[in-house]
Residue, then its C-alpha position, 0 to 999 in steps of 0.5 A: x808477792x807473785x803474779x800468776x796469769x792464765x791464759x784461760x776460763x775453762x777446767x784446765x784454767x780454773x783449777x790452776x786458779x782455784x788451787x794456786x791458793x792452797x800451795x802458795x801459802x803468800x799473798x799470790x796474785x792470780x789473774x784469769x784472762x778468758x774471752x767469754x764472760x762466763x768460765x767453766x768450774x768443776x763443782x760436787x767433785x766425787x772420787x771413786x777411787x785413788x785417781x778416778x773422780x767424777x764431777x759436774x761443770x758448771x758454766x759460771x760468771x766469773x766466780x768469786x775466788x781468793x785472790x783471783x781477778x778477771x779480764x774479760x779480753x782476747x789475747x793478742x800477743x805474749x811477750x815471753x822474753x819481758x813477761x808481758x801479755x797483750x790484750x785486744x782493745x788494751x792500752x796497758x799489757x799484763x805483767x806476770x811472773x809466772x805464767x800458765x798457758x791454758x786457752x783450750x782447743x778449737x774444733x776441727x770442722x770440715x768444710x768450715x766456711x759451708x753455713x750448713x756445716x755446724x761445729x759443737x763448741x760452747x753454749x753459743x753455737x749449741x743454741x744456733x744448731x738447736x734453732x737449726x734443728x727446729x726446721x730440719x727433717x734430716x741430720x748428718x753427723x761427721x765423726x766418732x769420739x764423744x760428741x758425735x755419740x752424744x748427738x747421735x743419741x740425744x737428738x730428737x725428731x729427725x732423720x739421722x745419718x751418721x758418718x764415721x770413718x771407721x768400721x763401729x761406732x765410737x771408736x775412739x773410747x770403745x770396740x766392737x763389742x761394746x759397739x754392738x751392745x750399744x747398737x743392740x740397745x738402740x735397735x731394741x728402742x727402734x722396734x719397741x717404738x719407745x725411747x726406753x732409759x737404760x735398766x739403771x739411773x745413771x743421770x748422776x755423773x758430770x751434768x753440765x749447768x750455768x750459774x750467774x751468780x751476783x758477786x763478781x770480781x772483774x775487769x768490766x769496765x774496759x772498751x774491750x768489754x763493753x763492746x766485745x764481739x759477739x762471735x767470740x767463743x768461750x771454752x768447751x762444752x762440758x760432760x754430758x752438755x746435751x741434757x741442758x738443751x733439747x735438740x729437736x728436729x722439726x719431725x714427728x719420728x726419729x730413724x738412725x742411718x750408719x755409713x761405716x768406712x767413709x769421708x765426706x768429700x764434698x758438700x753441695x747445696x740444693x733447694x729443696x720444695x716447701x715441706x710439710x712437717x708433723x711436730x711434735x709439742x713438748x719438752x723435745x726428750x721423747x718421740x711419743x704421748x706428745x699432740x702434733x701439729x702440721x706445719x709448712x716450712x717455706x723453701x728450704x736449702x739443703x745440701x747433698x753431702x758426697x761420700x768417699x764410698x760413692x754414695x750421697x746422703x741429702x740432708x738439712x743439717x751437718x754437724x762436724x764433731x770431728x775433734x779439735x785443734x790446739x789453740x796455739x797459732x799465736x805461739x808458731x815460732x814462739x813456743x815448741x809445738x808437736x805434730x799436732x799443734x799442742x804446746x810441748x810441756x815437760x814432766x812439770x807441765x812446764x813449757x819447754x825452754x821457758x822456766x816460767x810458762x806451763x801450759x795444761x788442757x787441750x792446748x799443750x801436748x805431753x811427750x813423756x809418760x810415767x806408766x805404759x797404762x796412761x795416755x793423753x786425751x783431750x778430756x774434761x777429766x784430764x784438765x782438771x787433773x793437769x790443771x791441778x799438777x801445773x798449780x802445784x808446780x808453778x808454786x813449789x821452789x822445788x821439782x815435783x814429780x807427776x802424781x797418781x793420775x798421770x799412772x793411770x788413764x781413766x775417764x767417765x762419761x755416758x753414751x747412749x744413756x749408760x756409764x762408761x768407765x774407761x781405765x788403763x789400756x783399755x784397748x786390745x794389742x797383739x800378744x794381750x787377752x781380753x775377757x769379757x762379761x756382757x749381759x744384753x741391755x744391762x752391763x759390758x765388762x771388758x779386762x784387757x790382761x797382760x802376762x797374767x795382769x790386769x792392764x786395762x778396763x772397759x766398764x758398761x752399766x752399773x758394773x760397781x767395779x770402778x775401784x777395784x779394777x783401779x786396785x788391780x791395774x795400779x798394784x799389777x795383782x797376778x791374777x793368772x790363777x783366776x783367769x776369766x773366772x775373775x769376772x764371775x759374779x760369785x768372785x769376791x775381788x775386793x778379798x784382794x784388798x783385806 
């Protein structure tokens, strides 16, 4: 029998749990240790295609899995050359044979010690942002990936003020087409004075939820579990997190400010008068057809947040989604690390010079690729693909080769209300064409094509195209003929595959 231990409750742990049964054909013995009661699992997965899938995270206490046990403790130390973890509050250290490191990242917040600087994390620091929320007239967001656009978008009842240091928005998934088409959209909702949903329901894909269930198998009985520290962080946040909380300013209105090339270079705090604030009483998710009341908030400090520009944008809240750091401290001068702190695995999601220790998710950092049209990023999507891969490895007596979703890179998520699709090479490179259909308010389609072949895509709205842009960028179809008339409406592209 042999004993798996993981480092982890998050996607990238629970899917090397949940899938070591079905290639180990034994009795293993699996082990998921996580400092957080609650792990994350990726439920009602859907695929829309050979290597992109769609799926909900569920927050869930300790699920019931085939031969999986829990302990609830925070990891203190591994002992790689006796096979041995080390456990805060644990007299007895856990023996494993083969081990997977999978403890996720922690954000990178800027200026971490200003009590007024709020990272996003997990449910907990969700919830003490929202009670922050309540009394705030004005938000400051730091940063352009995911969660900034998420925020941005989804907060309600406040002054926002975005920072983001490049020169559109979103840069990390999108360009400055679909930067404005999103702006587009946003301003249009400003001028209507509504909140107006996008043309289709796109509500369906990764909704973030949590389940306590009453059947538990776990280590509840230790020290270390009856008096953990509160502050002890759980893993990431799950895709479209912001519709399981109302993120609600203490204003009646909401107004959206853009700071474009710039850094925050300073935070300094300020007291501010007591203010008189119209509220607004409902659910938190629209800015109108809602009673107000007036309220008076006693003194309140706010800060002066000094930009890199010049400028100074006053404000009550900072919220930091400024990416994150690989939770690696622990192994410096253990394990082989990157430049960026992630845990450097091979083609097997084997750490390196460790014939018995993996590392998948946000902690590792992979250095090889099997397709110029896939890249690494820290993504739900990833973790539960590379936890996949790392079980399947783990238990095979034999090498095993990287499968279908390190050939291609896709990701799906929504921003500003609409799905976005992403696959390939999305992003444009000197010597590349890029062909675009973009009808206002409804769809975006982006084909970034090389040497007459779909190399990558960026997909907007109900496009309906997901699969087949997938086809065209796996098989390399010529498509030269065709050029832009490829994304004519009146083009059958799913003929290609007849």
């Amino acid at each position: 029998m042999t004993t798996y231990v993981i480092l982890g409750g998050g996607i990238a742990g629970m899917t090397v749990a949940e899938h070591i049964p079905m290639f180990d054909e034994g009795t293993p013995k699996i082990i998921l240790i996580s400092d957080s009661d609650f792990v994350k699992q990726a439920v009602n997965v859907e695929s829309h295609g050979e290597a992109l899938t769609s799926f909900d995270v569920a927050e869930v206490s300790h699920p019931e899995l085939r031969h999986v046990t829990y302990i609830t403790a925070r990891v203190k130390e591994v002992d790689f050359e006796i096979n041995r973890v080390y456990l805060e509050g644990k007299r007895e250290a856990v023996k494993y044979d083969t081990l997977c490191i999978a403890l996720g990242g922690t954000p990178n917040i800027i200026f971490p010690s200003n009590e007024h600087v709020y990272g996003i994390r997990d449910t907990d620091s969700v919830a003490k942002l929202q009670q922050r929320l309540a009394s705030a007239s004005h938000v400051t967001v730091v940063g352009n990936g995911g969660i900034a656009t998420e925020f941005v978008h989804s907060c309600r009842g406040c002054d926002v003020t975005w920072l983001i240091r490049d020169s559109y928005i979103s840069s990390v998934f999108i360009d400055e087409v679909a930067a404005k088409f999103f702006l587009d959209h946003v301003q249009d909702q400003d001028a209507s004075g509504e909140t107006k949903p996008p043309p289709r329901d796109i509500s369906k894909r990764h909704i973030f939820t949590r389940i306590t269930p009453t059947n538990q198998n776990e280590d509840t009985t230790s020290e270390a579990n009856q008096n953990r520290d509160t502050t002890v962080k759980g893993s990431a946040l799950g895709p479209d997190w912001y519709r399981g909380y109302q993120l609600m300013g203490g204003a009646a209105s909401k107004t959206l400010d853009i700071q474009y090339n710039c850094e925050v270079t300073d935070i300094v705090a300020m007291e501010a008068p007591p203010v008189s604030m119209e509220t607004e009483v409902g659910d938190g998710h629209r800015c109108d057809g809602h009673s107000k009341r007036k309220r008076t908030v006693g003194p309140r400090e706010r800060v002066r947040v000094v930009l890199s520009n010049g400028k100074v944008v006053v404000t009550d809240v900072v919220v930091s989604a400024t990416g994150v750091l690989p939770n690696t401290a622990m192994f410096k001068g253990q394990l082989e690390l990157a430049e960026d702190g992630g845990i450097l695995v091979d083609k097997e999601m084997r750490v390196l010079n460790h014939r018995n220790v993996f590392a998948v998710g946000d902690v590792c950092t992979i250095p090889w690729r099997e397709s110029n049209n896939w890249k690494q990023m820290r993504l739900w999507t990833q973790a539960r693909s590379q936890g996949f891969y790392a079980a399947r490895a783990m238990t095979s007596p034999h090498p095993v080769t990287p499968d279908i979703s390190f050939d291609i890179f896709t990701h799906s998520t929504s921003f500003f209300g609409f799905k976005v699709i992403l696959m390939g090479r999305y992003t444009e490179w000197p010597g590349c064409e890029c062909y675009f259909r973009v009808t206002s308010g409804l769809e975006l389609v982006k084909l970034v094509v090389d040497g007459g072949r779909i190399q990558g895509a960026l997909l907007v709205g109900e496009t309906d195209l997901e699969e087949t842009m997938e086809n065209l960028i796996l098989n390399q179809l010529d498509i030269s003929h065709l050029g832009e008339e490829i994304l004519d409406p009146g083009v059958d592209i799913e003929d290609y595959f007849d």
